[in-house]
C-alpha positions in Angstrom: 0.0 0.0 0.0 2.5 2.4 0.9 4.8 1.2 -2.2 1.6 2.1 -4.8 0.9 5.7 -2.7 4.7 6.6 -3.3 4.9 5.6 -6.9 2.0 7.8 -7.5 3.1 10.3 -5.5 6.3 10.5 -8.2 4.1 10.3 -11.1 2.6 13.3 -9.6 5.7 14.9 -9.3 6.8 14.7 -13.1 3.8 15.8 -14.5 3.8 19.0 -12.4 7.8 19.3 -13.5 6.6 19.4 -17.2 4.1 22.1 -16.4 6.8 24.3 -15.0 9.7 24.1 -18.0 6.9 25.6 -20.5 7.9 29.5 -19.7 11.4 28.8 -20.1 10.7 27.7 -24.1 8.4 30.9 -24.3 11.1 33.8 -25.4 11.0 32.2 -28.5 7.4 33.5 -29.1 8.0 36.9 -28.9 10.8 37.2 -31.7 8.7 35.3 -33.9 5.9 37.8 -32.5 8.5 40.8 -33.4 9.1 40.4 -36.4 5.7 40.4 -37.6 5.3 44.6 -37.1 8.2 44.8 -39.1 6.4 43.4 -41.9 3.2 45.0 -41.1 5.2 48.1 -41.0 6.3 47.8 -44.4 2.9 46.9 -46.0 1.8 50.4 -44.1 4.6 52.5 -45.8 3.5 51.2 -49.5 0.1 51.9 -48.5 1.3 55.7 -47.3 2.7 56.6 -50.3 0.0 55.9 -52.5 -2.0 59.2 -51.7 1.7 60.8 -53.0 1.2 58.9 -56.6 -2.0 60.3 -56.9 -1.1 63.7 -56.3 1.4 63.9 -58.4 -0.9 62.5 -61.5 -3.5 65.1 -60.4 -1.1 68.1 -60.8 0.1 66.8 -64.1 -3.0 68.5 -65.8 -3.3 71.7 -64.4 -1.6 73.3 -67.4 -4.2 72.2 -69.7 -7.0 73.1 -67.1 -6.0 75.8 -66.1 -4.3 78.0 -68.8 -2.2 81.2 -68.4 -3.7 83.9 -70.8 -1.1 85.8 -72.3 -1.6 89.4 -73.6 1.7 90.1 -75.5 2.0 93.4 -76.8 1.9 93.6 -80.3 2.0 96.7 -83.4 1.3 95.9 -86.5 3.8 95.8 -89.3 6.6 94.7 -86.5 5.9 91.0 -88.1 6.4 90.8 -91.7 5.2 87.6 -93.8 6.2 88.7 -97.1 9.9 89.7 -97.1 9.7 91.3 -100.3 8.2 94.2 -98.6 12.1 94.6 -97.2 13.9 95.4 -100.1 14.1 98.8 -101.4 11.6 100.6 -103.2 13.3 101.7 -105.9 16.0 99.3 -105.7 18.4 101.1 -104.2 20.1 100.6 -100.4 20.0 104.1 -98.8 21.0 104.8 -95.1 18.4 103.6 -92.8 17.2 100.7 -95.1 16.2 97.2 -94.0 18.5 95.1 -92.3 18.2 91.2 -90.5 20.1 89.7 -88.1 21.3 86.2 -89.2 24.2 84.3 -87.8 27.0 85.1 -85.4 30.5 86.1 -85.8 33.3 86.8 -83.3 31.0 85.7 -80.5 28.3 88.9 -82.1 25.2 88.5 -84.3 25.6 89.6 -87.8 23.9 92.4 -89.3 23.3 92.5 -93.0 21.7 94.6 -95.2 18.5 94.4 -97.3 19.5 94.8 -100.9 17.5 94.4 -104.6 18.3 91.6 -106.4 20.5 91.7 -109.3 20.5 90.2 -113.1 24.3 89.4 -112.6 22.9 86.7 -109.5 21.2 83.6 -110.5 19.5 80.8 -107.8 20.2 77.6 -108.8 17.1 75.4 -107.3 15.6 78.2 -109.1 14.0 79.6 -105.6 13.0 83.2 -104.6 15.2 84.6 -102.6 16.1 87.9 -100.5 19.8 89.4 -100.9 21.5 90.2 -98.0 24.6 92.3 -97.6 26.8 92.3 -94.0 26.6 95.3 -92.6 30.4 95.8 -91.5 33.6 94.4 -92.3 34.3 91.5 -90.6 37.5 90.7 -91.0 41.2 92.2 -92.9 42.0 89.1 -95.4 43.7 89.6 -98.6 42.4 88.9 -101.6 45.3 86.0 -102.4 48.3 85.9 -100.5 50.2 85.6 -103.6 50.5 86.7 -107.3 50.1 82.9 -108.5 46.9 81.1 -109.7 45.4 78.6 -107.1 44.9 74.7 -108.4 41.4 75.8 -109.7 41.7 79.4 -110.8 41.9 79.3 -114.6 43.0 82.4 -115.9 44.4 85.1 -113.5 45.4 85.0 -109.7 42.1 87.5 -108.8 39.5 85.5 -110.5 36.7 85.2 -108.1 36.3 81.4 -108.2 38.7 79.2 -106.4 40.6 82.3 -104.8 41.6 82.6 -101.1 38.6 84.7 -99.9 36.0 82.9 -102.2 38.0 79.7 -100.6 37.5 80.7 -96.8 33.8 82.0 -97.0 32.5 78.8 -98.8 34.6 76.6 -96.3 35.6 77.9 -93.4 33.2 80.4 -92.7 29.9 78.5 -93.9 30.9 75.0 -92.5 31.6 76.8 -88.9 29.1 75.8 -86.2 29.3 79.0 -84.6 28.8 80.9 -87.3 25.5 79.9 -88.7 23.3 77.3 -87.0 22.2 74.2 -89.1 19.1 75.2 -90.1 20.5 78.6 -91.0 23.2 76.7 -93.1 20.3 75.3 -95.2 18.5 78.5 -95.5 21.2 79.9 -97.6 20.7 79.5 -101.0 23.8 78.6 -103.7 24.3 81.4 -105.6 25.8 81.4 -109.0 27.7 84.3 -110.3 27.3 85.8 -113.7 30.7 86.7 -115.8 31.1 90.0 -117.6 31.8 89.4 -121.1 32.9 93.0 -121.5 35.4 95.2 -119.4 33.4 97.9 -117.8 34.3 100.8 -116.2 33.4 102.9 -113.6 35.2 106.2 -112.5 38.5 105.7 -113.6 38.7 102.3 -113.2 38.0 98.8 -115.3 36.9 96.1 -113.7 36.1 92.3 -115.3 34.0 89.6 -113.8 34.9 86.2 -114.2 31.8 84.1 -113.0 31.8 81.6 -110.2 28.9 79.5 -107.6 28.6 79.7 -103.6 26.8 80.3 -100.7 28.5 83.2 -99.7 30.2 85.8 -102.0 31.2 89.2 -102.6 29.3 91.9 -104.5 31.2 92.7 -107.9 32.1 96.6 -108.7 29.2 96.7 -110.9 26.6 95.2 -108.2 27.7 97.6 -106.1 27.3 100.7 -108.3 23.8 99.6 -109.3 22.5 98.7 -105.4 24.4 101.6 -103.7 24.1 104.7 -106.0 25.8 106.7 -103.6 28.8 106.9 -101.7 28.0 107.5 -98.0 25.9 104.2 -98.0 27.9 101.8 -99.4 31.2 102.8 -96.8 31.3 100.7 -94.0 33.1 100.2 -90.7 34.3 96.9 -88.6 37.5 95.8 -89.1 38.5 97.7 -91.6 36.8 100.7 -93.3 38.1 99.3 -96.9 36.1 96.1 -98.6 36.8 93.9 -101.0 34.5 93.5 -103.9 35.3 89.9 -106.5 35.5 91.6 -109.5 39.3 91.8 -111.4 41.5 94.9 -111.8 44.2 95.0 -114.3 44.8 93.0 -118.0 47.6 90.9 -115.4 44.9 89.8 -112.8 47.4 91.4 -109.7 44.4 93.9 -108.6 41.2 93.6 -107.4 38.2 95.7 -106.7 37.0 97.3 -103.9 35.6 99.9 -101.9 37.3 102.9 -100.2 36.4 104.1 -96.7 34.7 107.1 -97.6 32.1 104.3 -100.1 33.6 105.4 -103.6 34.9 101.9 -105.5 38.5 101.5 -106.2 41.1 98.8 -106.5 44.2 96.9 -104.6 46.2 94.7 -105.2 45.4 91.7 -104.1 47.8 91.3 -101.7 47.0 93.8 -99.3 46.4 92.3 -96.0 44.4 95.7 -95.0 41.5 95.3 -97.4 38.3 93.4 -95.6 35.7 91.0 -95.9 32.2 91.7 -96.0 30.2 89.1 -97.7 26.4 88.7 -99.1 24.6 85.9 -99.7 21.2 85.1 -100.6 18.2 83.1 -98.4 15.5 80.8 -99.6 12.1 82.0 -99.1 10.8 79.3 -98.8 13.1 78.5 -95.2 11.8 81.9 -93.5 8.0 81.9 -91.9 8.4 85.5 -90.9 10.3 88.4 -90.2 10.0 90.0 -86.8 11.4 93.9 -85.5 13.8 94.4 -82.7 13.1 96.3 -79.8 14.5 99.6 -80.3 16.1 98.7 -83.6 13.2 100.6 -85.7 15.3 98.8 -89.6 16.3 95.4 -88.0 14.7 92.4 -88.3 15.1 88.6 -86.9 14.5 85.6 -88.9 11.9 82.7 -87.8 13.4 80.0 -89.9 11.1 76.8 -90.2 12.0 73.8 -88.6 10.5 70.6 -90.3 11.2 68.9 -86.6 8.6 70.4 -84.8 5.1 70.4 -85.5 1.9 71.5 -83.5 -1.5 70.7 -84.1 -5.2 70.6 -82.3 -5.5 68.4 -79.8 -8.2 65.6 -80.9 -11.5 65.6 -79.6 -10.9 68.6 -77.7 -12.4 71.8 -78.7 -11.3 75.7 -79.3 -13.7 77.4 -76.9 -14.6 81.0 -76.4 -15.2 82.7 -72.9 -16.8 86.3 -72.7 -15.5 88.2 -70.3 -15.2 92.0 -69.2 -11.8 92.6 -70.9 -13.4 90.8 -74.1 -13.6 87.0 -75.1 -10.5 84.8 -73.9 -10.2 82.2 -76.5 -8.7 78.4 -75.3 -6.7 76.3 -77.7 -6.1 73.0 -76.8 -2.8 71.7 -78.8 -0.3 69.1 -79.4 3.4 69.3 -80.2 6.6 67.7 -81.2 10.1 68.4 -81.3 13.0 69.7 -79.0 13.6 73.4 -77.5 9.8 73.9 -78.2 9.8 77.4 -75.5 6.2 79.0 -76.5 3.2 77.7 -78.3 2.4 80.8 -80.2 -0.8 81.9 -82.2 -0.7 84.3 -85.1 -3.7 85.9 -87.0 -4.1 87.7 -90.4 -6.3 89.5 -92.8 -5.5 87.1 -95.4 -4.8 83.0 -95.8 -0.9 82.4 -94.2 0.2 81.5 -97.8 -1.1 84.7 -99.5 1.6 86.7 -100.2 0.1 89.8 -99.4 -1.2 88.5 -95.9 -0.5 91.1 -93.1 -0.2 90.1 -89.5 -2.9 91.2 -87.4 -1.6 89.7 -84.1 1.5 87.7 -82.9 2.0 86.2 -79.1 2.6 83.8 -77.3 -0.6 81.3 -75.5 1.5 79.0 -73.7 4.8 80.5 -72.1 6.6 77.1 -71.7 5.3 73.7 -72.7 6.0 70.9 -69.6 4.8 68.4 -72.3 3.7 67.1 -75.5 -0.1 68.2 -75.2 -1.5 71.4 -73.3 -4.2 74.3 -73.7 -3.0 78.1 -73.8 -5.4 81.1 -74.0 -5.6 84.8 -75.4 -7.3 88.0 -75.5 -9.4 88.3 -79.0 -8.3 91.8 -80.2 -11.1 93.9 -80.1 -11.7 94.7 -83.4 -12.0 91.3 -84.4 -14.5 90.3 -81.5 -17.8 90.5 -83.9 -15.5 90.0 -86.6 -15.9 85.7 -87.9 -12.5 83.7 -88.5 -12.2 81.9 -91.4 -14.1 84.7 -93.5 -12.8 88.5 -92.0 -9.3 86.4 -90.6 -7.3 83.9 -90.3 -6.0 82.3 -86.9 -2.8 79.9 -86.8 -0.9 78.1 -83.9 2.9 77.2 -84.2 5.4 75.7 -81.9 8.3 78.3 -81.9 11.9 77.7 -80.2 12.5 81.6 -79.7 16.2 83.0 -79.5 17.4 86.3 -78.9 16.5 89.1 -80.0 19.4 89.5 -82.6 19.1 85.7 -82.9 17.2 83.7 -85.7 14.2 81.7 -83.6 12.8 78.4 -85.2 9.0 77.2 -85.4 7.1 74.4 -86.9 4.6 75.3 -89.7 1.8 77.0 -88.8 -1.7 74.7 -88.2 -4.9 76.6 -88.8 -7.6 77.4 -86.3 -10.8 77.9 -86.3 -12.0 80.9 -83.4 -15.9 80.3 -82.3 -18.5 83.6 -82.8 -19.7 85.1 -80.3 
């Protein structure tokens, strides 16, 4: 009896000892147990940051929703669509005539002059074109740094074609980056150069073309009598007062043409390193959309050359609208772009179709000051006296995608893409 209490008894004791090691295995809960926050923490952060995702793709339209309307100030005839209207009336350049920026030179934009064109210039894709003549003398170069005939001059050393300067400005000085940009590189036309079959003379002096082809050239004696009647407006300063001119002087081909300081045309020989270079050349029509004034600058003009990389059109299924207001109906153009260095979405409106060549600009500015994408909407003030006025029949409204550069600085810009303004 007492044997069976006592083995019970142990039996007892065991079970209770098993029920007592359990809290020793349970600190191995808890880091199981700890880790789990961890986790949950993580799933709570992506879940945080998904009220940031959306408000970023909520501010993304607020261009188009909400455009700026722009009220650029604008007088008319300071953009010119037909660049005829720049030469000379009577064909003449006098002081004060029309001149265009176009291309850089010694770290400054060129200036060039706005002169007729002459029978004695031909260009060869056959395109109309506007001659344009540098303003100053940008640089002393003789004529040919020798008295001998280069490989491809054929009958004297100051034959136009194939001599030093007609070498440099058809190389060096065209092919230079920062001298003209590409697309103004391709706006210059290639020019070819009628020869003289007679020796003609002017003053005291003969003078003999010998014909030639290029991009850039010098005027001949007679091209400069004809376009500059007069003295005072054909001088010009830079880096030298005298300018060289390509036609011959002398039977033995050791002189040259050019033009004194005072404007009257004389000869050198074509050595003389104190003579300078002041070259014309003629642009394509076809490459220039329009020609814009500088401020304070009442004869110079800036280029917008096109730029077949960008284009701009109406955004699809999105409509022009027209809002009256009390300054007058603010008109909203949704539109689409392509291209790189797009800075304003512009619109431009005229009394006539864009491709009329008498067509006169009725207003130029900018809708959308700087694109942050591909598609956006930009608004504008209807000038006044075209507010009961109906577009398509009384004017003509356009939008283009322009990269604008300085104000001495040809600007680029897709074709223009017509629009169609609501009535009232």
């Amino acid at each position: 009896m007492k044997k069976a209490f006592w083995i019970l008894l142990l039996v007892l004791c065991i079970l209770i000892g098993g029920c007592g090691r359990a809290p020793a295995e349970s600190p191995e809960v808890p880091t199981e147990t700890a880790e789990e926050p961890d986790t949950t923490g993580q799933t709570e952060t992506t879940v945080v940051t998904e009220p940031e995702t959306q408000a970023t793709e909520e501010t993304l339209p607020e261009p188009e929703t909400e455009p700026v309307v722009q009220n650029d100030s604008f007088l008319p005839g300071s953009v010119l669509l037909n660049l005829a209207e720049l030469r000379p009336e009577d064909g003449v350049w006098a002081l004060g005539g029309s001149k265009v920026a176009f291309g850089h030179y010694d770290g400054a934009p060129m200036i060039f002059r706005v002169l007729a064109s002459p029978e004695t210039q031909r260009i060869l894709d056959g395109e109309e074109s506007l001659l344009l003549d540098c303003d100053t003398v940008l640089e002393k170069k003789c004529y040919d740094d020798n008295f001998r005939k280069n490989d491809t001059q054929v009958k004297v050393p100051s034959e136009w074609a194939g001599s030093d300067i007609d070498l440099w400005l058809n190389h060096d000085f065209y092919g230079d980056a920062g001298i003209f940009s590409p697309l103004e590189r391709a706006a210059i036309a290639e020019t070819g150069l009628d020869a003289q079959e007679a020796i003609y003379t002017i003053g005291n002096w003969t003078y003999e073309d010998y014909g030639g082809q290029g991009h850039l050239f010098l005027l001949s004696a007679g091209e400069a009598k004809l376009l500059y009647t007069e003295n005072a407006p054909r001088a010009k300063e830079g880096a030298s007062t005298s300018w060289w001119v390509r036609s011959s002087f002398g039977h033995m081909g050791n002189g040259a043409g050019s033009i004194h300081g005072d404007g009257h045309i004389c000869n050198n020989s074509i050595t003389n390193f104190g003579v300078g270079v002041s070259p014309a050349m003629n642009i394509k029509r076809a490459s220039v959309l329009f020609a814009s004034s500088v401020s304070g600058e009442e004869a110079v003009r800036k280029l917008t050359l096109l730029d077949s990389d960008k284009t701009v059109k109406l955004t699809k299924e999105q409509a022009v609208t027209r809002e009256e207001t009390e300054d007058g109906p603010i008109i909203t153009i949704p539109y689409t772009c392509t291209g790189a260095d797009i800075n304003r979405i512009s619109v431009l409106i005229t009394d006539r179709e864009f491709s009329d060549t008498d067509a006169q600009v009725l207003y130029y500015g900018g809708i959308q000051p700087s694109p942050k994408g591909t598609a956006g909407k930009g608004a504008f003030l209807l000038p006044s006296d075209l507010e009961l006025k109906t577009c398509g029949k009384d004017y003509f409204a356009y939008i283009l995608a322009e990269e604008i550069h300085g104000e001495r600085e040809s600007s680029y810009a897709s074709s223009v893409c017509p629009v169609t303004i609501p009535t009232e």
